[in-house]
N, C-alpha and C positions, 0 to 999 in steps of 0.2 A: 939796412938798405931798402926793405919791401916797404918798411914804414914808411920814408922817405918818400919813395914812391908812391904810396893811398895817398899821403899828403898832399904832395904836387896835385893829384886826382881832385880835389877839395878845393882849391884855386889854382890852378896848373899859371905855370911859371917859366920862363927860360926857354931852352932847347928843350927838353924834357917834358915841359907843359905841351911845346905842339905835337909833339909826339901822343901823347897824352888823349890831346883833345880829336886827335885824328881816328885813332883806337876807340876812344868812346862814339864817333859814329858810327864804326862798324859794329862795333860790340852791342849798342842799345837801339841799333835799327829795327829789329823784329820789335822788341819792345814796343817802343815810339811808334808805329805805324799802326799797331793795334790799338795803341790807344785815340792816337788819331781818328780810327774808325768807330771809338763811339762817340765823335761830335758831329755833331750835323750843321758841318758848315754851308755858308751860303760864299759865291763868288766875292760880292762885293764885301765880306766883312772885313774890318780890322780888325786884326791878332797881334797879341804878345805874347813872345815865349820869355818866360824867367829863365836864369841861367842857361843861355842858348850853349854853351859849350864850343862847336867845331861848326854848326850851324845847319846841320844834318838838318834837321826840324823843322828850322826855317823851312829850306829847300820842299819837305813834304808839305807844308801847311800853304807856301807859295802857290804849288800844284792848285790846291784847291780854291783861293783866295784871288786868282788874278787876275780881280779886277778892283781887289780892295789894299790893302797896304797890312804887312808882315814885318811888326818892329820885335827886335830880338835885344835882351840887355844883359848882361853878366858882369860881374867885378873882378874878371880878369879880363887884363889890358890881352894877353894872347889870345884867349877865347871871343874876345871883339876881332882881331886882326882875322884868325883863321877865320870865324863865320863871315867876314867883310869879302876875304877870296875867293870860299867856298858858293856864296852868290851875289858876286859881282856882278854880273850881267842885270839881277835885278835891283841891285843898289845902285846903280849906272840910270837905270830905267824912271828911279826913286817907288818904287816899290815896294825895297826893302831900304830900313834901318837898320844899324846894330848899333847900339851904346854901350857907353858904360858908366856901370851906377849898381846902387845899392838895394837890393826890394824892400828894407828896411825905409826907405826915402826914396820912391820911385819919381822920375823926375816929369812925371805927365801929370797931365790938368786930370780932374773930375770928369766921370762920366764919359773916356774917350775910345774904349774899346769893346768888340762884341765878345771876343773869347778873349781869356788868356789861358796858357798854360805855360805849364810847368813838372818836365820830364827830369824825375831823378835828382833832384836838389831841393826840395825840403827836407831834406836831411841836416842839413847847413842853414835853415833859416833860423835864427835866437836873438829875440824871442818869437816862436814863429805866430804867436795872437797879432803882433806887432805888423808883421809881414802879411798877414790873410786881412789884416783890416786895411793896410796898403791895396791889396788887389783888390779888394771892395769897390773902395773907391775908386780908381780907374774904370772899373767896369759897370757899362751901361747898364739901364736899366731892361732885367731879365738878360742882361749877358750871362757866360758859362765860364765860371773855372774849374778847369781841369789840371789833376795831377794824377802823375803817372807813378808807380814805383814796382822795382824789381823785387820787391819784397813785402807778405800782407805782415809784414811786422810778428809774425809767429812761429818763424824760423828759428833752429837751435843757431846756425849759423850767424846771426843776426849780431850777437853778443863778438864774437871773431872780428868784425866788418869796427863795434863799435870801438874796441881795442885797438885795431891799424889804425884809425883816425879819431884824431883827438875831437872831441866837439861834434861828432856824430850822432844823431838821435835818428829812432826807429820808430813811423809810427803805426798801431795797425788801425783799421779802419773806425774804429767805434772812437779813438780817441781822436783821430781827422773830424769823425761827426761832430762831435760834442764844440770841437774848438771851431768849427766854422760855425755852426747852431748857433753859439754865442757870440762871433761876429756879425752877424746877420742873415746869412747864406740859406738859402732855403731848399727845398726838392730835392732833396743830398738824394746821389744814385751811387751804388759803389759795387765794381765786377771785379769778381776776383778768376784769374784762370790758373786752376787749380794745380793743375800741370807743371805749371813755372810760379807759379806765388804771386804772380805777376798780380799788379791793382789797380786800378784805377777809378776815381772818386770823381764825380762829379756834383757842382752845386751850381745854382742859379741866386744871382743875385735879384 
């Protein structure tokens, strides 16, 4: 049953999925909010968040962004519907987007965003060279991507996490570096807060 559960967690689904994706905003809000605060966003920029989840994120990155547009994409059809309610008001406004699609085949033109990120779901991208040379492209030139993780990959726990979920990968920092270096990504910055394991990476295209 718990398996079942991480799984749903991995592309949440059903009743269970919104359940799911509701928990994961409260559970990875401190997260998320600190990583958010190493980007130095401007009002008017355009954002995308990879696997927006319940759409928490959106909503903090909206905060900072409103006066520029906050598009959010995930491949679960629940995790579009929730983040669609979660900020309605700004997807009313057009504001916000949510789609859905795959970061393997991301469905925007070249060169259309200043940030993107992506909280807690490279865990899930395979193959994930395939995926960072997707965000590549989307991302203006000297835009930022960022991702976020609950984990610098150096945890004993880590291996437990990759066992509940099938298709789960853990990365830690130096092997984030290496695969975006060879993407193209440059000025790689990467905090770890030691406390909680917590990471977050940033590069400049």
């Amino acid at each position: 049953m718990l398996k079942k559960i991480f799984e749903n967690a991995k592309k949440p689904e059903g009743t269970l999925g919104k359940v799911l994706v509701s928990l994961m905003n409260k559970g990875h809000s401190s997260g998320s909010k600190w990583g958010i605060s190493q980007l130095k966003l401007k009002k008017d920029y355009d954002v995308l968040d990879i696997g927006c989840g319940g759409g928490a994120n959106l909503a903090l990155l909206l905060e900072n962004c409103n006066n520029g547009t906050v598009t959010g994409i995930d491949y679960s059809s629940v995790s579009v519907e929730v983040s669609k309610k979660k900020n309605k008001k700004a997807v009313e406004q057009g504001k916000c987007n949510v789609v859905e699609g795959n970061v393997l085949a991301l469905p925007f033109e070249n060169d259309k965003f200043n940030v993107v990120t992506a909280f807690e779901t490279i865990y899930f991208w395979n193959p994930i060279e395939t995926a960072f040379k997707e965000v590549y492209r989307i991302l203006k030139s000297e835009g930022t991507f960022l991702i976020c993780t609950e984990t610098d990959g150096k945890n004993k726990m880590d291996e437990k996490w990759k066992k509940l979920i099938d298709g789960m990968q853990i990365y830690t920092a130096e092997e984030l570096e290496k695969i975006l270096l060879e993407v193209g990504f440059k000025n790689i910055k990467v905090s770890i807060k030691r406390k909680n394991r917590w990471m977050c990476v940033l590069a400049e295209k």
